[in-house]
C-alpha positions, 0 to 999 in steps of 0.5 A: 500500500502506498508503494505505486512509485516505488514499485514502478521504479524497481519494476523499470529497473528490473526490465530494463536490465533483463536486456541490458543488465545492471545494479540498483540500491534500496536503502533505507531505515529498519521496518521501511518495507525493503524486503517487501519490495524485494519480495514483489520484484522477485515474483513479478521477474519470475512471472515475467519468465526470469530466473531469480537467484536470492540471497541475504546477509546474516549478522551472526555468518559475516565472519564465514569467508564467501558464505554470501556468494555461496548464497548467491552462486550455489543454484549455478554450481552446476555451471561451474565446469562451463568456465575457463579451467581458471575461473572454474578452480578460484570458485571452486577453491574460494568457495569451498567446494574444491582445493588448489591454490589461493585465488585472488579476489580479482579473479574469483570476481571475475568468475563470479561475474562470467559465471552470472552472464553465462546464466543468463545467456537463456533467459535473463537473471535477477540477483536479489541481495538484502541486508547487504551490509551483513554479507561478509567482507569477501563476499562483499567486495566481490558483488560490488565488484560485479555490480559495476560491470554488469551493462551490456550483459542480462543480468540485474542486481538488486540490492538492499541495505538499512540507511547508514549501516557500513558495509564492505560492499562499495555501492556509491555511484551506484543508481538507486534510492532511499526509500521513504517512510510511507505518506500519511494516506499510504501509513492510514490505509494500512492500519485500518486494513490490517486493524479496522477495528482500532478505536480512533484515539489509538489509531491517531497515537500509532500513526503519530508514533511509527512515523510512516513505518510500515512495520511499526504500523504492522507490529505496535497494534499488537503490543499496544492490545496486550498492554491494554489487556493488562493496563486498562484503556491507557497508552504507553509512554512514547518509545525509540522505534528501534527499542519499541519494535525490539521490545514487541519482538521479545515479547512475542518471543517470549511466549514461544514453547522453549523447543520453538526458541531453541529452533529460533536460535539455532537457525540464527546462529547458523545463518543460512536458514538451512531447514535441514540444519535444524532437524524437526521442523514441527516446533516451529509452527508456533514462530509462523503463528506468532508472525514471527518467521515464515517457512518457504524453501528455508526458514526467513525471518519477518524482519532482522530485529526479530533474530537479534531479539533472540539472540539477546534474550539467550544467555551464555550457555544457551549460545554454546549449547546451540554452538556445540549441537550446530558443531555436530550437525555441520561435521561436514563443513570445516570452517562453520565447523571450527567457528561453532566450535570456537563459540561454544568453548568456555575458555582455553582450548588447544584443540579447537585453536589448532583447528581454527588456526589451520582454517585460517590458513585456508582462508589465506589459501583462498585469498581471504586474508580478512577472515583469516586474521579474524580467526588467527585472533580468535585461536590465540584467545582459545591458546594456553599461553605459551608459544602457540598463543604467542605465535598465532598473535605475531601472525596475525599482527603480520598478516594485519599488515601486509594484507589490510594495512593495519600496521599500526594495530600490529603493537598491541598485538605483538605486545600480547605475544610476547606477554602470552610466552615467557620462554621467548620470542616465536618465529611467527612474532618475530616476523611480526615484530620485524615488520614492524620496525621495518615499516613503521619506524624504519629501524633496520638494525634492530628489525635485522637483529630481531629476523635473523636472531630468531632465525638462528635460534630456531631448533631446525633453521634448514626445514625448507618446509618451514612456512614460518622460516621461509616466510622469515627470509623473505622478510629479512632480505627486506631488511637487509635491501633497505639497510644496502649494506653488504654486511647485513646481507651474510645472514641471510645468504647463509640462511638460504645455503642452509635450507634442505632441500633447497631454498624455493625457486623464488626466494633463491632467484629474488635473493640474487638478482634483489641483493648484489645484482651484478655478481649475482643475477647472470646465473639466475636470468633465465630461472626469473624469465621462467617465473614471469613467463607463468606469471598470467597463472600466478593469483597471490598478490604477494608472489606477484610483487616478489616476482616484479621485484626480482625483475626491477633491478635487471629491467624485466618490469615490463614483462610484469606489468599485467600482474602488477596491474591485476594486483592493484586492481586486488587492492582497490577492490579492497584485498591485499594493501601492502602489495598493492602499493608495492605493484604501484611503485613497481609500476611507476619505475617502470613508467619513469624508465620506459617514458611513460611519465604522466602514468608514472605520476598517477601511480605514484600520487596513488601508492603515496596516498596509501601509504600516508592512509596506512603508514606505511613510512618505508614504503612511501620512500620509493614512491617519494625517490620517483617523485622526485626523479621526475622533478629533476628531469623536468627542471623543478630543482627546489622540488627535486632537491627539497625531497631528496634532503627529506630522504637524507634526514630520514634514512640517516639515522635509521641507516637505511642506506638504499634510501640514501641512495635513492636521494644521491641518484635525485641529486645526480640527476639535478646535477647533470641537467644543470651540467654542474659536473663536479656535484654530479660526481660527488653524489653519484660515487656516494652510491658506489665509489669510481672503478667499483661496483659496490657489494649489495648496492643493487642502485650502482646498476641506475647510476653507471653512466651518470658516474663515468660522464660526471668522472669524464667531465670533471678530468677524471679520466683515470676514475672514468676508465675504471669505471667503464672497466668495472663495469664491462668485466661484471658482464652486465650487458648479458642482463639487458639490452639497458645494461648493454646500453650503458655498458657499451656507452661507457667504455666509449665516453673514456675512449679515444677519438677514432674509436669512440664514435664506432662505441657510442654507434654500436652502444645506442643501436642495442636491440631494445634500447629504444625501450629506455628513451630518457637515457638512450637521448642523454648518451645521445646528448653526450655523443653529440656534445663530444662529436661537436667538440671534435668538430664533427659537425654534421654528425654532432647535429643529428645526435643532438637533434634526436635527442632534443626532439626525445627530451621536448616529448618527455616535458625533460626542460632542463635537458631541452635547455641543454640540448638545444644550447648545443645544437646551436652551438653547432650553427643550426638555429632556426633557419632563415626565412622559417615562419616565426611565432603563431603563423610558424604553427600548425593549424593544429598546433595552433588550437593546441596552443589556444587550449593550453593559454586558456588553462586546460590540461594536456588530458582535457586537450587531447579529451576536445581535440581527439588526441593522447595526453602524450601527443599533446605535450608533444606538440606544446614542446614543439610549438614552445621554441616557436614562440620563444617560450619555456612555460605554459604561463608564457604562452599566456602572454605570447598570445597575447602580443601575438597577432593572430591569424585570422579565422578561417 
């Protein structure tokens, strides 16, 4: 009644995604009619020959991984092998009905959709979702993953959620509404429908009292009769709504046979209205009388306050009692299992821990870190104290960082493990602990003394089957990379050479080409170009992000970037934090290198977000270095030099020498762009000394060519040449074609003339150089500033011109300065009779031109005017010499004092 509007909506939606798909939200507050609306939606698709799939949210189930898409998916299971073997195995794993790897939450949501438009294929689907905001989290960042990618398919999901309540399942931007209480006429009508007998007063009272809401209207007659009964003709005091509904529901409760509560909070706390689960059915048909329940394919309550009312009216033994008898009847089901069993404890309970603990450990398998860290949480309350409660704590204070980014709830979780075990500190709190003071203070000494003394303490430190071991090493090679000293590095390689049978193939591969790449990587190359090969398999954040580190220092990021992507996507949809910043910045060294620069901003501004919303201080480093590189290749020294002094200050007294290497190589490069090549050399030999490559400075590998120009420069000559030499006997030229580059360009930058120009030809022909610009146009910088000084004019010019035209693509203005200085010191300058200032310009130069003046950016350019972001920036760095500008401010003005061309 009262509900024309609302209808109309719903029903307009649901037939418009029966052809071309899509999601709607119904919020609103308790009682509001949600569930009714829900209901008539689902009979009017079926009546119109769709199939409707339901689904609800249970407060007492939010903690059971997956246990809403189970809901939503199990009328389809037998659709399952229709999928991609790879879809098909992530639901499988994920949801429970088979075993295999841990799936990421990017592809288990990309099988649940596929699974859904498959469904659809004969006949339109509609997905009907309420209480939305008591779905568990896995489940619930999965839908709300499919709901946005429903358009174009036959699917509808509609969802319902109570005003205000917060939830995992992210519907903003989502069409919808928020239903409204009724109208005074809607609210009339139905009381006098479902009460015509009320006496006028206590009609007026109620509909002044439920306020339009249509459960009140329905439920408060019936408490106002039984208080009547007993009070004579009098009214009750004015009450909450929420507190006056509670009140009604426990009332009526109240009066049920005990055989029926008992149902009633059995079939609560399971929470998948399962009637099998509860066994005898009969007793309930007191519950159906009292209009507290009805009983269709599975038992449903009238409304979500009724099953709270149970539940409260229980005392403790009485939970556990239906705990321990719901333990029994799901024998079957492991994790409902282990939960029921947790509940039911009355106090420590080894046991049970240990079996809730080995669900965890599946749930991480399956890609629910969430679920597992709440479940690590709750053994370590069932552990005697010891070692055991203490290891379950440190792990989850471990997994809390890496997976949600709770790095600043891992103290008090630590401090709890080393209280629960006296006897001392365990490998798993140890990791912990190690984490930590890694990411959260940044004190590498006492996070190495922490990793690799509890390493050394272990019983059997050689078990490669140890999880907690290898996951240790994984964590001090973290430590030992960000401390970039070679001493730091002994205990783990001898931790490594100790492992039977042998260290797993990525943490031994990751230890070489991460730690001492020069010495190191060669032997391993074709072991990690195996890896990523396979890497369009591998579904585990964490992996994924180990890989692309072992590929950063020896130039295969590239090769990594749709797994880095995959694992950003994970982390938006709101899985795995920490690796998701990881892939970002791995992301944005790539972009810096390849020239991808605007992408490269993006990423990092985002990882740097994270960072600052988790803190993570360590982390942010890396993405603060590529900030501040690309300031320094684009001329901004304040910016550059600004954050390269906060990296100093910060990684001086923590010894976190990696950092200090990110900021010697930013001042490197605001150095060279300014040819100051006296403080080029100063900084770049603080990465590594001339003539060495220094020992676990993987950084030395960016900076070879800076060091030998800034020693050539300067009349080091001897410094240079031993550095060229250095470089050519490590061999790094078989690492990649960037090495090979750098390696052939140094040994001609120190070679005589008559042989350094056939060096620096070969050395910028390197197959797969191209891939490098920003470096491959300074080594043509420096070959035509060298040809120029030897007079070789012609040749100079056409070095000097390819790489001015690569620096104004890249927005590099220093090095645009600086190569144009030298092209016109070898004669060319504009030439004579060239068109000058708005007539030297294309027409689309022009518009360009025109576009930026007024203030628009290079992507809202390119959005009007049909062109990439990159070809914009292009043309601007083309058209600034024209008109004699450097900046988009002076073309403000050269526009101005310009005459212009007139229309058409």
């Amino acid at each position: 009644m009262g509900r024309e509007r609302d209808l109309a909506r719903i029903g307009d939606f649901a037939d418009q995604a029966a052809f071309q798909g899509g999601a709607f939200m119904l919020l609103g507050e308790a009682g509001v009619g949600k569930s009714a609306l829900l209901d008539v939606a689902a009979a009017r698709a079926t009546a119109a020959g769709h199939r409707v799939l339901r689904a609800s949210g249970a407060q007492f189930e939010a903690e059971v991984s997956f246990a809403g898409l189970h809901q939503v998916l199990s009328p389809l299971f037998a659709s399952l092998p229709a999928l991609s073997p790879a879809h098909e195995r992530a639901l499988s794993v994920a949801l429970g009905l088979g075993e295999g790897a841990p799936p990421g939450q990017l592809l288990v949501a990309n099988a649940a959709l596929l699974l859904l438009r498959q469904a659809a294929v004969p006949r339109p689907l509609l997905v009907i979702v309420d209480d939305i905001a008591w779905l568990d989290r896995a489940s619930a960042v999965v839908l709300g993953f499919v709901a946005r990618r429903l358009t174009g398919s036959r699917v509808g999901l509609l969802a319902a959620s109570r005003s205000g309540e917060e939830s995992f399942f992210e519907y903003g931007g989502l069409p919808g509404y928020e239903l409204q209480p009724l109208d005074e006429r809607g609210a009339a009508d139905l009381l006098k429908a479902h009460f015509p007998a009320l006496a006028p007063r206590a009609r007026q009272r109620l509909l002044a009292d439920a306020q339009g809401n249509p459960l009140a209207l329905l439920e408060l007659p019936v408490a106002l009769s039984d208080f009547q009964r007993v009070s004579g003709n009098t009214l009750p005091p004015v009450l909450p709504l929420s507190g006056r509904l509670q009140a009604v529901f426990a009332a009526r409760i109240k009066d049920l046979p005990a055989a029926t509560y008992d149902l009633l909070l059995l079939a609560v706390l399971d929470g998948t209205s399962d009637l099998d689960v509860l066994g005898n059915t009969d007793a309930l048909a007191p519950a159906e009388r009292a209009r507290l329940i009805r009983i269709e394919q599975k038992l449903v309550f009238r409304h979500p306050l009724i099953g709270s009312a149970v539940v409260e009216l229980s005392t403790n033994e009485q939970r556990r009692r239906a705990h321990r008898l719901l333990a029994v009847r799901l024998a079957g089901q492991r994790e409902r299992r282990a939960w029921h069993l947790a509940e039911a404890a009355e106090g420590p309970d080894e046991k049970v821990a240990g079996l809730l603990q080995s669900v965890a450990h599946a749930n991480l398998r399956r890609g629910d870190g969430v679920a597992a860290i709440a479940q690590l949480l709750r053994a370590a309350e069932l552990s005697p104290a010891g070692i055991d409660r203490a290891g379950r704590l440190g792990e989850a204070a471990y997994l809390g960082s890496i997976v949600n980014g709770d790095l600043r709830d891992a103290p008090h979780l630590l401090e709890r493990a080393r209280r629960a075990d006296s006897r001392g500190e365990s490998l798993a709190t140890a990791v912990g602990g190690t984490y930590h003071l890694l990411h959260g203070d940044g004190d590498v000494d006492s996070a190495h003394r922490l990793m690799a003394g509890a390493i050394e303490m272990l019983a059997d430190p050689g078990d490669a089957h140890n999880k907690p071991l290898i996951e240790g090493l994984y964590t001090l090679l973290m430590v030992c990379f960000f401390g970039g000293r070679a001493e730091l590095w002994e205990a783990f390689h001898r931790a490594i050479a100790r492992l039977r049978p042998g260290p797993p193939e990525l943490l031994d591969i990751l230890g070489k080409t991460f730690s001492d790449p020069a010495r190191l990587a060669p032997p391993v190359l074709d072991r990690l170009d195996a890896v990523i090969a396979g890497l369009n398999k591998e579904i585990v954040p964490a992996r994924i992000c180990r890989i692309g580190i072992a590929g950063s220092y020896v130039d295969r990021l590239g090769q990594c970037r749709d797994g880095l992507w995959r694992v950003v996507g994970h982390g938006r949809d709101g899985g795995a934090v920490t690796a998701a910043i990881e892939a970002l910045f791995l992301l944005g060294n790539d972009a810096f290198l390849v020239g991808e620069w605007e992408e490269m901003e993006q990423v990092v501004e985002e990882g740097l977000m994270l960072c600052d919303k988790h803190g993570y201080r360590l982390l942010a480093w890396s993405g603060v270095y590529l900030k501040a590189m690309l300031a320094a290749a684009r001329g901004q020294d304040d910016t550059a030099t600004t954050l390269a002094d906060q990296m100093t200050r910060w990684a001086t007294p923590r010894r976190a020498r990696a950092i200090q290497c990110y900021a010697w190589h930013v001042r490197t490069l605001v150095a060279l762009a300014r040819a100051d090549f006296e403080e080029a050399y100063r900084q770049s030999a603080a990465i590594s000394p001339a003539g060495v490559l220094a020992s676990h400075v993987p950084h030395a590998l960016r900076n070879i060519t800076d060091l030998v120009e800034a020693a050539v420069r300067t009349g080091r000559q001897a410094e240079a040449a031993a550095h060229a030499a250095a470089v050519g006997q490590a061999g790094l030229a078989v690492i990649s074609p960037r090495l090979a580059m750098a390696t052939g360009a140094s040994a001609a930058m120190v070679a005589p003339v008559g042989r350094y120009e056939r060096l620096f030809e070969a050395a910028l022909s390197t197959a797969g150089a191209e891939r490098w610009p920003f470096e491959r146009a300074r080594l043509q910088l420096v070959y035509g500033e060298r040809l120029r000084r030897d007079r070789a004019t012609t040749e100079a010019r056409a070095q000097l011109a390819a790489a001015l035209d690569t620096f104004r693509s890249l927005d590099a203005r220093p090095w645009v300065a600086r190569a144009g200085t030298e092209l016109r010191a070898t004669g060319r300058s504009i030439r004579h009779g060239e068109a000058t200032g708005m007539a030297s310009l294309t027409p689309q130069q022009q518009e360009i031109a025109r576009l930026a003046a007024a203030g628009l950016s290079n992507k809202q350019i390119g959005e009007r005017l049909f062109l990439s972001p990159r070809t914009v920036a292009n043309h601007l760095y083309q058209l600034f010499p024209k008109l004699g500008v450097a900046s988009r401010a002076a073309l403000r003005d050269a526009l101005t004092t310009t005459p212009q061309e007139p229309p058409g």
